[in-house]
DRENMARGU-406087 format. One line per 10 residues: for each residue x, y, z of N, C-alpha, C. Coordinates in Angstrom, 2 decimals. Example, Ala and Ser with C-alpha at 12.3 -4.5 7.8 and 13.67 -1.06 7.14 Angstrom:
! DRENMARGU-406087
13.19/-5.69/7.80/12.30/-4.50/7.80/13.20/-3.30/7.80  12.85/-2.25/7.08/13.67/-1.06/7.14/12.90/0.03/7.87
END
This chain:
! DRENMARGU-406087
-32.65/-9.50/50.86/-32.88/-8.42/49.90/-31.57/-7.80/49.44  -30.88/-7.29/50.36/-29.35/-7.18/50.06/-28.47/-7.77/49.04  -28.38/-9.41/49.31/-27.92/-10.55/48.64/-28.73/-10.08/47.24  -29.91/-9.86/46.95/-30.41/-10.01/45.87/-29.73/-8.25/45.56  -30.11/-7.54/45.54/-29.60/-6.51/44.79/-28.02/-6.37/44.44  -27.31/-7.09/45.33/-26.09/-7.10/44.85/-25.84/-7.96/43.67  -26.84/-9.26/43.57/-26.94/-9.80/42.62/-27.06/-9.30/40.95  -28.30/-8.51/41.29/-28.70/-7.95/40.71/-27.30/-6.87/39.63  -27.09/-6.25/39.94/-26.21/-5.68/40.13/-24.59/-6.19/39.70  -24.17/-6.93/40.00/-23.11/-7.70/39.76/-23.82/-8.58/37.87
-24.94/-8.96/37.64/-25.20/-8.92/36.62/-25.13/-8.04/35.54  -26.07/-6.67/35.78/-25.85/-5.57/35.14/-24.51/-4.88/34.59  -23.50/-5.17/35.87/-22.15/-4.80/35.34/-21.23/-5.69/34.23  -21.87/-6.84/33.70/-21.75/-8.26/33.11/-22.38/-7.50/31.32  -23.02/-6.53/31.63/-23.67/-6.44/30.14/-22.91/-5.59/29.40  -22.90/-5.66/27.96/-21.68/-4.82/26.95/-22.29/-3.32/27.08  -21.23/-2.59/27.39/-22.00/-0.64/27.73/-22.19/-0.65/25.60  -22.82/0.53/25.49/-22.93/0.95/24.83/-21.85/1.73/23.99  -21.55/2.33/22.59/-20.50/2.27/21.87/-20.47/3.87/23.04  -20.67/4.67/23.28/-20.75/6.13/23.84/-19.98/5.97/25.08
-20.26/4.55/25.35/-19.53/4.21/27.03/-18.48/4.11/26.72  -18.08/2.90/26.54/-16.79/2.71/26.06/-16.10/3.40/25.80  -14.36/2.41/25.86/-13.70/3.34/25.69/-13.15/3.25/23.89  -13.40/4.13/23.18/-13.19/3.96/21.82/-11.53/3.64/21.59  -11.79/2.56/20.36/-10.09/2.78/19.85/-9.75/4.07/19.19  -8.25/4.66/19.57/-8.03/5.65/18.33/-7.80/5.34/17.23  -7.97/6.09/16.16/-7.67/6.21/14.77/-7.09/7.25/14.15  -6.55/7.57/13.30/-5.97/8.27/12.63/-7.66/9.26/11.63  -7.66/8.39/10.88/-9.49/8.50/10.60/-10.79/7.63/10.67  -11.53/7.89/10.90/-12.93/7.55/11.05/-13.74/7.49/9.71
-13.68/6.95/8.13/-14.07/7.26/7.05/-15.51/6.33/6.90  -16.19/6.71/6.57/-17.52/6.09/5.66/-17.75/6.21/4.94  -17.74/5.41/4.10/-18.23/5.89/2.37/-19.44/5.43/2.23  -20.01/5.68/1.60/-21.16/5.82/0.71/-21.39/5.61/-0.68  -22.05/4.71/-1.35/-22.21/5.10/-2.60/-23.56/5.08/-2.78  -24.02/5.80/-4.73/-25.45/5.73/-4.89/-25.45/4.12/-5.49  -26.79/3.69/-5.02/-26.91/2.47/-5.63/-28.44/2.64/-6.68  -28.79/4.09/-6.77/-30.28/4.27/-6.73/-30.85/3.44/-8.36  -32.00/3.55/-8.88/-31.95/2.73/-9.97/-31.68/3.72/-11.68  -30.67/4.49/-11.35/-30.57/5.38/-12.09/-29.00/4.85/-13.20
-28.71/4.04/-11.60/-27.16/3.53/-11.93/-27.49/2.15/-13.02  -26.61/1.77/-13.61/-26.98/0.58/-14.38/-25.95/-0.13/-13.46  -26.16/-2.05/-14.19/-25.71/-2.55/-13.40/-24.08/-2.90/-13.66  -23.91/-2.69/-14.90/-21.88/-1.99/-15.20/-21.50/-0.85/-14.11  -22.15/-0.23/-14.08/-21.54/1.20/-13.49/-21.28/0.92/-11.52  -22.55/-0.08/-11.47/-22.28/-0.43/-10.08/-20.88/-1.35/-9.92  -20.78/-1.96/-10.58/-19.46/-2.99/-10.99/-18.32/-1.83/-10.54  -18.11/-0.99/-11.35/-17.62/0.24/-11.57/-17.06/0.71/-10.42  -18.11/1.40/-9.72/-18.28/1.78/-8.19/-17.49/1.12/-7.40  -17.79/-0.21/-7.26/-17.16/-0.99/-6.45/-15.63/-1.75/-6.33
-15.85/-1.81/-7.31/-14.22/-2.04/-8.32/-13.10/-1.01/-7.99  -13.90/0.49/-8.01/-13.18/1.63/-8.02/-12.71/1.95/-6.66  -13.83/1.43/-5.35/-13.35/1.63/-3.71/-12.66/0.63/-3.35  -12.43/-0.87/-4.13/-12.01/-1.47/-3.87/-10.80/-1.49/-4.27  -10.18/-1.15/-5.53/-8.62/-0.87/-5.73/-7.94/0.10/-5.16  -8.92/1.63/-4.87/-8.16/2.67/-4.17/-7.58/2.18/-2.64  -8.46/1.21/-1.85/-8.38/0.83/-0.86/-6.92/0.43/-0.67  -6.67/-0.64/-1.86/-5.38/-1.44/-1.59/-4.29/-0.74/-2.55  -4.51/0.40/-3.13/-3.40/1.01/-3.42/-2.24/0.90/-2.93  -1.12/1.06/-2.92/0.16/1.33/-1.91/0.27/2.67/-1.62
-0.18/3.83/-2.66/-0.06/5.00/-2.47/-0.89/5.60/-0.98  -2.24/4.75/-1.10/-2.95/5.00/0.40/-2.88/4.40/1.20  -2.14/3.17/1.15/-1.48/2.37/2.37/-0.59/3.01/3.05  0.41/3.60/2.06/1.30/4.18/2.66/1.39/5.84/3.98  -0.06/6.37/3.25/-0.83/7.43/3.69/-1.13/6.84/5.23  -1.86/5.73/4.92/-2.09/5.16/6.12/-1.48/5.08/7.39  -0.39/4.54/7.07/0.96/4.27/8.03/1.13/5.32/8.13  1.48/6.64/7.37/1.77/7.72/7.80/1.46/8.58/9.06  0.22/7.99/9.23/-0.66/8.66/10.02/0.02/8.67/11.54  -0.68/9.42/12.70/-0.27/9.22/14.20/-0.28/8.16/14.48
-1.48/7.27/14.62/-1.40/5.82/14.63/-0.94/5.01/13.57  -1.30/5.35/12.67/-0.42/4.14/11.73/-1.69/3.23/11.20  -3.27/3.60/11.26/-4.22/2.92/11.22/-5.61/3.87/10.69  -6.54/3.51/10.11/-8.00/4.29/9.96/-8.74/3.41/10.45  -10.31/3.81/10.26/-11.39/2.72/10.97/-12.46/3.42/9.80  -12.75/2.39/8.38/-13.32/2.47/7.34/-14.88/1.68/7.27  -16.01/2.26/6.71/-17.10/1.47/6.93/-18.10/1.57/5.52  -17.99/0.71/4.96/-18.65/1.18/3.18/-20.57/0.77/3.09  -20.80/1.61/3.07/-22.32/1.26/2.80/-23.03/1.94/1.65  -24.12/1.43/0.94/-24.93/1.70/-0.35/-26.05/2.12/0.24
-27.23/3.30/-0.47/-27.95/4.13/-0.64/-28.66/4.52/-1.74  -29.64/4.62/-1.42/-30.73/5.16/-2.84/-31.68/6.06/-1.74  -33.19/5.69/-1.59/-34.28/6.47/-1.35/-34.09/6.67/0.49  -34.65/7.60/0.98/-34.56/8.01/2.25/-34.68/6.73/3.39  -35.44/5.86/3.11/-34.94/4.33/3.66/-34.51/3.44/3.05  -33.71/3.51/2.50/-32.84/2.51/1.95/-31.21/2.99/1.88  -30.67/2.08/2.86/-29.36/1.67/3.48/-28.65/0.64/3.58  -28.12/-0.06/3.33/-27.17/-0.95/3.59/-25.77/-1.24/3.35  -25.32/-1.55/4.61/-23.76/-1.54/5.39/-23.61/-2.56/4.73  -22.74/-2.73/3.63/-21.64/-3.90/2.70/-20.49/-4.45/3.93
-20.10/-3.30/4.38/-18.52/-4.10/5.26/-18.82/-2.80/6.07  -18.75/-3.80/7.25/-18.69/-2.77/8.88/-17.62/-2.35/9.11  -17.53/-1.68/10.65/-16.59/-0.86/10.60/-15.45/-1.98/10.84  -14.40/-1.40/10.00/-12.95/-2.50/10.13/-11.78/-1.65/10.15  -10.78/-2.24/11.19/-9.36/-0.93/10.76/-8.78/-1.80/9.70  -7.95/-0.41/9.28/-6.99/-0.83/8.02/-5.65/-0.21/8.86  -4.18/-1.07/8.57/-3.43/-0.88/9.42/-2.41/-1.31/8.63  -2.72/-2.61/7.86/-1.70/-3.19/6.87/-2.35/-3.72/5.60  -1.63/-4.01/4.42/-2.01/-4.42/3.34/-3.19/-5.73/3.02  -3.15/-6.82/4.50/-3.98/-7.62/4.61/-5.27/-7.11/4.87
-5.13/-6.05/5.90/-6.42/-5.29/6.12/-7.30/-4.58/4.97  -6.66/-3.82/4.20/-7.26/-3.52/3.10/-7.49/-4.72/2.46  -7.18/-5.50/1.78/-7.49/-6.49/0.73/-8.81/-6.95/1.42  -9.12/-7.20/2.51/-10.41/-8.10/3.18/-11.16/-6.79/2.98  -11.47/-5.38/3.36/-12.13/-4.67/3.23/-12.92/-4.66/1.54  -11.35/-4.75/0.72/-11.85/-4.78/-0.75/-12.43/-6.25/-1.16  -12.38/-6.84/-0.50/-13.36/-8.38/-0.97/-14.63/-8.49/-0.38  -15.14/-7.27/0.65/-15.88/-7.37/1.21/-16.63/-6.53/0.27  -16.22/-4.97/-0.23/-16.75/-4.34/-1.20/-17.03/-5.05/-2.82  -16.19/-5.99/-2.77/-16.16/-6.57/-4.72/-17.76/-7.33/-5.07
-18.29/-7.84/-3.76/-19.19/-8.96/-4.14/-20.10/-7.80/-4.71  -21.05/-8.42/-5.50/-21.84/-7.86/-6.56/-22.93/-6.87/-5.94  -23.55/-5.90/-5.80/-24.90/-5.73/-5.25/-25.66/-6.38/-5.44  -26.59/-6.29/-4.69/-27.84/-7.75/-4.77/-29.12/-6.79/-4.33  -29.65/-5.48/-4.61/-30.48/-4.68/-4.71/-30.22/-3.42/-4.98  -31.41/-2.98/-5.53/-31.54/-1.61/-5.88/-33.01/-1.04/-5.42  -32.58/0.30/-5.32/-34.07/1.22/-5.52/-34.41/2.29/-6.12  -35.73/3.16/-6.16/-35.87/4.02/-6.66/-35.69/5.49/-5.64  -35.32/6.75/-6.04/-35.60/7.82/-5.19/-33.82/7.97/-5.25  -33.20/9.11/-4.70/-32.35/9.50/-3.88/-32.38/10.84/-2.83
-31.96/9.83/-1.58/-31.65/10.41/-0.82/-30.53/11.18/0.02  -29.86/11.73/-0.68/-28.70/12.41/0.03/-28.67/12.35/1.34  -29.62/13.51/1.86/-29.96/13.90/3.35/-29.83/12.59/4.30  -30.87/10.90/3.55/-30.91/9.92/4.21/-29.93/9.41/4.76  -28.85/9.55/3.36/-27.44/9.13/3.84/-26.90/9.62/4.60  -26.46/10.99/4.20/-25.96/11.74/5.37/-26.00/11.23/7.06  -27.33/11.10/6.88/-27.81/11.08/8.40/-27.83/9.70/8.96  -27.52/8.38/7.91/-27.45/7.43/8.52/-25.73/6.96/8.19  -24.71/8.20/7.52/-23.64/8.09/7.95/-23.10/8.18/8.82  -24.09/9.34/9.72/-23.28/10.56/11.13/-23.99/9.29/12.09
-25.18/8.23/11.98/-25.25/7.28/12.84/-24.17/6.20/12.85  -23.48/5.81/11.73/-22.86/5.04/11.81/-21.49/5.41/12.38  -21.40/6.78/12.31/-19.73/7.35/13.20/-20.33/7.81/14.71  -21.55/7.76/15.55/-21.94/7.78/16.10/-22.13/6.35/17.01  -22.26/5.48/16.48/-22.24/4.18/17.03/-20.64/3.17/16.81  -19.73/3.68/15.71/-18.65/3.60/15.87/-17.84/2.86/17.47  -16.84/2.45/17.30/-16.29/1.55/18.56/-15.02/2.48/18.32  -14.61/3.10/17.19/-13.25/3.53/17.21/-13.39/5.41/17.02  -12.75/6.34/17.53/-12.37/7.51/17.75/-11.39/7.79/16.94  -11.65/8.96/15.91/-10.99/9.30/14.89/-10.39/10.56/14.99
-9.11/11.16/14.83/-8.21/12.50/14.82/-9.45/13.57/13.93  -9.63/12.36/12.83/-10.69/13.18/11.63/-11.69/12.21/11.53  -13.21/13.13/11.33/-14.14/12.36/10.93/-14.66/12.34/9.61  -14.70/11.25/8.29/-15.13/11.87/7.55/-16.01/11.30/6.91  -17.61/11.70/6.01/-18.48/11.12/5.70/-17.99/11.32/3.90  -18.45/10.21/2.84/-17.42/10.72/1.86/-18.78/9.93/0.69  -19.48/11.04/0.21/-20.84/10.25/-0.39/-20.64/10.26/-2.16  -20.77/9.54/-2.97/-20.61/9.00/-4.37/-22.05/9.58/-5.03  -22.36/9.84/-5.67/-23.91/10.22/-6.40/-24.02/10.60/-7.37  -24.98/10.40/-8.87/-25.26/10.88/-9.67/-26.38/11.43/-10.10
-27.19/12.21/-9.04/-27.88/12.84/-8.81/-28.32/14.06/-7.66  -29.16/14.29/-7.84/-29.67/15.61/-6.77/-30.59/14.91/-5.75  -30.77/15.06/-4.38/-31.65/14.51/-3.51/-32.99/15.34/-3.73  -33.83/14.09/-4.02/-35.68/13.97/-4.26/-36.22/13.74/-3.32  -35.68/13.30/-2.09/-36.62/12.63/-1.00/-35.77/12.84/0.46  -36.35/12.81/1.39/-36.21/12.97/2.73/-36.05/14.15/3.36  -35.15/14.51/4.49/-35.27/16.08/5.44/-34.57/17.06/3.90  -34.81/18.24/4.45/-33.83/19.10/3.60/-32.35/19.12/3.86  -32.03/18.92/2.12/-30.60/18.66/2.46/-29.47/19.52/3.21  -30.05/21.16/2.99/-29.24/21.80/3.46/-28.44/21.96/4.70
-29.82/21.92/5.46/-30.40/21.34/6.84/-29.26/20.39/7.46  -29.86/19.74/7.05/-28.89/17.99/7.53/-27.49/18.02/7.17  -27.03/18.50/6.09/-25.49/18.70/6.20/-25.34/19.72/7.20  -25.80/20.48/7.46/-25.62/22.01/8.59/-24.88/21.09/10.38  -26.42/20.54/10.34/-26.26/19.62/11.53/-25.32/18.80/11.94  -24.76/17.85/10.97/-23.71/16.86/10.99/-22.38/17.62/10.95  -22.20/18.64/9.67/-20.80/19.55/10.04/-20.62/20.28/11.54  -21.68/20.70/12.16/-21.81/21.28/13.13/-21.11/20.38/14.11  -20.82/19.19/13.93/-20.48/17.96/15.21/-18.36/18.01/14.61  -18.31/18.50/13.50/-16.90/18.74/13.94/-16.46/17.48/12.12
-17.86/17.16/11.90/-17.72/16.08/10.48/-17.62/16.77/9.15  -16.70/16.14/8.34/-16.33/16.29/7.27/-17.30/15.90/6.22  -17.48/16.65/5.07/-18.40/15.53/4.24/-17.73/16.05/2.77  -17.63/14.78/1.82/-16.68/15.22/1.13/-18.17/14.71/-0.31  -18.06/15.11/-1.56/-18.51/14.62/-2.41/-17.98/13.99/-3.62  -18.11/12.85/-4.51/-18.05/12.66/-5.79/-19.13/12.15/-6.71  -19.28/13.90/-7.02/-20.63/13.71/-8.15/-20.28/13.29/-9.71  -21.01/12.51/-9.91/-20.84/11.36/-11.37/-21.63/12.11/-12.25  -20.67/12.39/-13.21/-21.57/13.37/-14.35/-21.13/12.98/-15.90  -21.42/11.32/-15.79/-20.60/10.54/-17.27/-21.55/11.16/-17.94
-21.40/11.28/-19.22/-21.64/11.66/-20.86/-22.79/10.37/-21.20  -21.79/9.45/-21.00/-22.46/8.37/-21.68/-24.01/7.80/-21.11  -24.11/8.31/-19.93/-25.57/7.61/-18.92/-26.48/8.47/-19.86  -27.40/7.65/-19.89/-28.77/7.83/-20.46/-29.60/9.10/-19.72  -30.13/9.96/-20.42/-30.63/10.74/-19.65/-32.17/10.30/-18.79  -32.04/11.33/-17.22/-33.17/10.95/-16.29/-34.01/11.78/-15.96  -34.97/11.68/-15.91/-35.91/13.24/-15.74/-35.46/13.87/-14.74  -34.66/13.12/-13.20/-34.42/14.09/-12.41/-32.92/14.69/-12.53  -32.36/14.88/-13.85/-30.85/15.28/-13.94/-30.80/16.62/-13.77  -30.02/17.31/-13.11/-29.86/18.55/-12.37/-28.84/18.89/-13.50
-28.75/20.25/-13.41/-26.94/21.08/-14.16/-26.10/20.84/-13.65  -24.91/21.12/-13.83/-23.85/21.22/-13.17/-23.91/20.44/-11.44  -23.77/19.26/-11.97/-24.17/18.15/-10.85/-22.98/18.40/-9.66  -21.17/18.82/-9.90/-20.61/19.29/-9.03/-20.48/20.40/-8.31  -21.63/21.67/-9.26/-21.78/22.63/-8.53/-22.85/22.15/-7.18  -24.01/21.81/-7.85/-25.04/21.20/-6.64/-24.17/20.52/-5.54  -22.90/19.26/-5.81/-22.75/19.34/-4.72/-21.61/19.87/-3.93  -21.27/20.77/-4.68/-19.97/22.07/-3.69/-21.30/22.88/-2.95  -22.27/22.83/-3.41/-22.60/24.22/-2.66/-24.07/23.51/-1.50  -24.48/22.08/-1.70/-25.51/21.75/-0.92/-25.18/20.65/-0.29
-24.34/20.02/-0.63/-23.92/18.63/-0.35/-22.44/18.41/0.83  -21.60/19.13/0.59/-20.29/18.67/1.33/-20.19/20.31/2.38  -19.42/19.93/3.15/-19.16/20.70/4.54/-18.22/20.23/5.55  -18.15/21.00/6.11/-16.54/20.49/7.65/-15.47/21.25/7.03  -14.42/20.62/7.91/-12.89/21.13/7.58/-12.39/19.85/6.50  -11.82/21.04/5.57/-11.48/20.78/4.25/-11.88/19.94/3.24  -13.52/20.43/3.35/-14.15/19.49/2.80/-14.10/19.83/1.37  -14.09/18.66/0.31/-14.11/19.11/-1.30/-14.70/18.04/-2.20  -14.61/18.90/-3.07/-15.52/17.93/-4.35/-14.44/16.94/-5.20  -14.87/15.79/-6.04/-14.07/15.16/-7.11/-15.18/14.84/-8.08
-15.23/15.23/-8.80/-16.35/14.89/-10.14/-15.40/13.77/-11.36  -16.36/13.75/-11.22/-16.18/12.03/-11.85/-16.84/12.16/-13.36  -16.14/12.37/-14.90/-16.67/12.58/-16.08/-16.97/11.30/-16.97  -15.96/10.56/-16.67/-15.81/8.97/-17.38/-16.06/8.04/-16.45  -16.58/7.00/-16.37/-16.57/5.87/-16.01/-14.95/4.99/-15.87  -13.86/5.70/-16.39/-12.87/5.06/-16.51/-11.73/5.86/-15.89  -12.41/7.04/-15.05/-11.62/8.14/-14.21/-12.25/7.59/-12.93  -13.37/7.23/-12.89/-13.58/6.35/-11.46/-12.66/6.00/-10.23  -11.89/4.69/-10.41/-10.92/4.52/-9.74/-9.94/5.15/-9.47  -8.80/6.29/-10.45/-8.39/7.10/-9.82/-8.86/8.44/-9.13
-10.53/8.54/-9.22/-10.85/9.57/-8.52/-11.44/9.14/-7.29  -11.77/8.11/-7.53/-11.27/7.67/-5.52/-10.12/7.44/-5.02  -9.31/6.80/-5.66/-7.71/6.85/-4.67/-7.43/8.48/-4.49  -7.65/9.27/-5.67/-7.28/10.35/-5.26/-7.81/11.23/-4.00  -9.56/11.01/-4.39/-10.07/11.63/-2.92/-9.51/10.73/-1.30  -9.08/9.61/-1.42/-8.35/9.15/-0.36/-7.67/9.77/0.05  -6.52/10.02/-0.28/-5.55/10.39/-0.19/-5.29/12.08/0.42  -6.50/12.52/-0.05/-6.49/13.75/0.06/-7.23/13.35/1.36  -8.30/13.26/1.56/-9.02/12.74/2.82/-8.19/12.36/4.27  -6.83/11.55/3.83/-6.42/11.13/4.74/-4.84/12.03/5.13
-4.45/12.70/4.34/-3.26/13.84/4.10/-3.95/14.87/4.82  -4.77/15.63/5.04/-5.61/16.70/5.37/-5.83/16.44/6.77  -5.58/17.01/7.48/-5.81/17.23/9.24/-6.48/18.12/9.72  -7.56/18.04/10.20/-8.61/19.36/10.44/-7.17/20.61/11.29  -6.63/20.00/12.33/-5.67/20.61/13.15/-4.30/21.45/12.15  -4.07/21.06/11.01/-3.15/21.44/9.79/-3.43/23.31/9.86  -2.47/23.63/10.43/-2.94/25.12/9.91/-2.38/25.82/8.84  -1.26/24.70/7.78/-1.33/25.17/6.71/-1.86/24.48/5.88  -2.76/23.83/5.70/-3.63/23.26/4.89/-5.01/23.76/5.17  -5.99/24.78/3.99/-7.17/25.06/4.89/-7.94/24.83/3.37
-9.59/24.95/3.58/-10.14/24.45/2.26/-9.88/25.33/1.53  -10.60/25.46/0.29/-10.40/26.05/-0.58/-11.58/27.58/-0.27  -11.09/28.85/-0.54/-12.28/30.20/-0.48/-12.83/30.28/-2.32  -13.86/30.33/-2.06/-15.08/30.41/-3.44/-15.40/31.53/-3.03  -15.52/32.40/-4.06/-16.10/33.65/-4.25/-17.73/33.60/-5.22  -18.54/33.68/-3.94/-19.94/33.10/-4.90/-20.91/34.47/-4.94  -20.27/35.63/-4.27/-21.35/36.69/-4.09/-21.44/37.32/-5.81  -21.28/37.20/-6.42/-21.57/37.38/-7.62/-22.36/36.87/-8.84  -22.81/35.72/-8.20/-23.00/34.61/-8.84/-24.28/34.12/-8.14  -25.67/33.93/-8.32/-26.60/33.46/-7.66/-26.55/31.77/-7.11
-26.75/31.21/-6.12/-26.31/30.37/-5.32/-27.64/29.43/-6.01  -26.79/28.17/-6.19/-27.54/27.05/-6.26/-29.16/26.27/-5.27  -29.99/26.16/-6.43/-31.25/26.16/-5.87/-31.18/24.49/-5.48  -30.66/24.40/-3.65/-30.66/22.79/-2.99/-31.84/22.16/-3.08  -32.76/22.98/-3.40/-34.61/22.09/-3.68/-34.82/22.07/-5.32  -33.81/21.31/-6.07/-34.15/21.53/-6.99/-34.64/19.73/-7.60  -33.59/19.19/-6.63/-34.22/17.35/-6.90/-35.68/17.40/-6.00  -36.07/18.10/-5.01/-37.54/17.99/-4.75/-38.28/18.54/-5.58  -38.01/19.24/-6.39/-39.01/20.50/-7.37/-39.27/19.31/-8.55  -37.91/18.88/-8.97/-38.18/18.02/-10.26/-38.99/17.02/-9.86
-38.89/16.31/-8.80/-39.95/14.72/-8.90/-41.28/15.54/-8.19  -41.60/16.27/-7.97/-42.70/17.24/-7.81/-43.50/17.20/-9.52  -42.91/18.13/-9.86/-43.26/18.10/-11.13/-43.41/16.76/-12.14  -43.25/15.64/-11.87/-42.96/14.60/-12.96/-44.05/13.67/-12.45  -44.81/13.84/-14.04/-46.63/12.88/-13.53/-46.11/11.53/-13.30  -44.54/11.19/-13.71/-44.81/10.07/-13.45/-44.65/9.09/-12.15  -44.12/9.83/-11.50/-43.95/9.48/-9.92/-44.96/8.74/-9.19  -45.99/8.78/-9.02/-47.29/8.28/-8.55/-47.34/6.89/-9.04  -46.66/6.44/-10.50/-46.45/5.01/-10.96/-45.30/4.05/-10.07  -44.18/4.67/-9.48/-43.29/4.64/-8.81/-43.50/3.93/-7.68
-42.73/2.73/-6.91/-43.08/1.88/-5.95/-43.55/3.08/-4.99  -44.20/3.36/-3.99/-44.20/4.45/-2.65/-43.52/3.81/-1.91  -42.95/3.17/-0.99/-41.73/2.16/-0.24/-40.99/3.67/0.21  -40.00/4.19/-0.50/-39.28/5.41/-0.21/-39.85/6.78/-0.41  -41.23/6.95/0.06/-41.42/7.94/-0.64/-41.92/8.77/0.84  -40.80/9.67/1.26/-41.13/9.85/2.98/-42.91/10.85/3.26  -43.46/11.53/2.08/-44.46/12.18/2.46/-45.76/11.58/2.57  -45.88/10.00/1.77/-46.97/9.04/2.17/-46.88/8.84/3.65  -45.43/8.82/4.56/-45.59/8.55/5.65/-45.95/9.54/6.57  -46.43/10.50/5.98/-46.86/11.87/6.98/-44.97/12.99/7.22
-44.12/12.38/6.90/-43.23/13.53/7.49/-43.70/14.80/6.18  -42.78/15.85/6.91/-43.46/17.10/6.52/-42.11/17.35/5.25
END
């Protein structure tokens, strides 16, 4: 019996611990991006998107950021989003350390999307970003969740909520809300799409917005939010976010993408697949 439990045992210690066990690599940062893939986007603009994380990536200006860093390295993970279940991880988590490293990250981002859906879910993302820096193998100085969108969240927990929770763990969440001219209008288009998300969407230390007006400001408004992302040290005590003075000013209504697809008869025509209240959540 002995013989066997030691057996036993001597197996168990044979199995991979879990990412929580382990001992994580450090990083300089911990970044996840996000983009919307929802079906609001056309299929240029996704081109767009991807094109745009993929050149900021291999910039030299954020390479160089890179190296700058304590380690000399980040640990980057790009995944697409639309309705409260719908997720998918393009390129896992990978460090970037040198110029080869980026380029494979950006060939991993270039290939085309190969689905879409209906709905957006902010909140979804959110929360299956803070899983993916949660299951992470590498330990970051900074953590940061960094979400792309051209819209207001229609579906899943409340958004307010769920950013509350995730900043609360010490995470960054940064936004770039897409507010081109040229996109066709959508029944669920909100106002001032960067106010919605300065005031419901992003949170942590030094967290900020980049609004995105052209389709052709894209790419430098991701290298730029890089850069800033990776320059910024929660620990920096002369670098702190920015103070908004909003008591004057009535505060943005965060239920306003649930109010609109509420209201719109045409929803009920709409696949149900993402639609979290057929499944009983509240």
């Amino acid at each position: 019996m002995a013989r066997l439990t030691f057996t036993i045992c001597m197996m168990l210690s044979l199995l991979p611990l879990p990412a929580q066990a382990q001992e994580r690599v450090p990083v300089d940062v911990q970044l996840v991006l996000g983009a919307d893939i929802s079906a609001s986007m056309t299929p240029d603009e996704l081109k767009v998107q991807r094109e745009g994380y993929a050149a900021a990536l291999t910039d030299d200006a954020v390479l160089n950021a890179i190296r700058s860093g304590a380690y000399g390295k980040i640990a980057v993970t790009y995944f697409e989003w639309a309705g409260v279940t719908s997720q998918n991880v393009v390129v896992p988590w990978t460090v970037i350390a040198a110029p080869a490293d980026a380029e494979a990250v950006a060939r991993g981002i270039a290939v085309p999307p190969t689905w879409q859906s209906r709905r957006t879910s902010i909140s979804g993302a959110m929360n299956f970003a803070a899983g993916l820096l949660d299951a992470s193998p590498y330990k970051g100085i900074k953590r940061v969740i960094d979400l792309s969108g051209d819209g207001a969240n229609n579906e899943g927990p409340p958004l307010v909520e769920t950013r509350d929770a995730i900043t609360a763990q010490g995470i960054t969440i940064n936004g770039l809300p897409v507010m081109t001219a040229d996109a066709a209008p959508q029944p669920y288009d909100v106002p001032n799409l960067d106010k919605y998300f300065s005031e419901c969407v992003i949170g942590g230390p030094a967290a900020f917005v980049m609004p995105v007006h052209e389709w052709e400001q894209f790419p430098e408004a991701i290298r730029r939010k890089l850069l800033l992302e990776l320059a910024i040290r929660p620990q920096d005590p002369g670098r702190r976010p920015p103070v908004m003075l909003i008591q004057a000013k009535p505060a943005y209504d965060c239920l306003i993408g649930e109010k609109l697809w509420r209201q719109d008869d045409r929803k009920h025509f709409f696949n149900p697949e993402n639609d979290y209240r057929r499944r009983g959540t509240p």
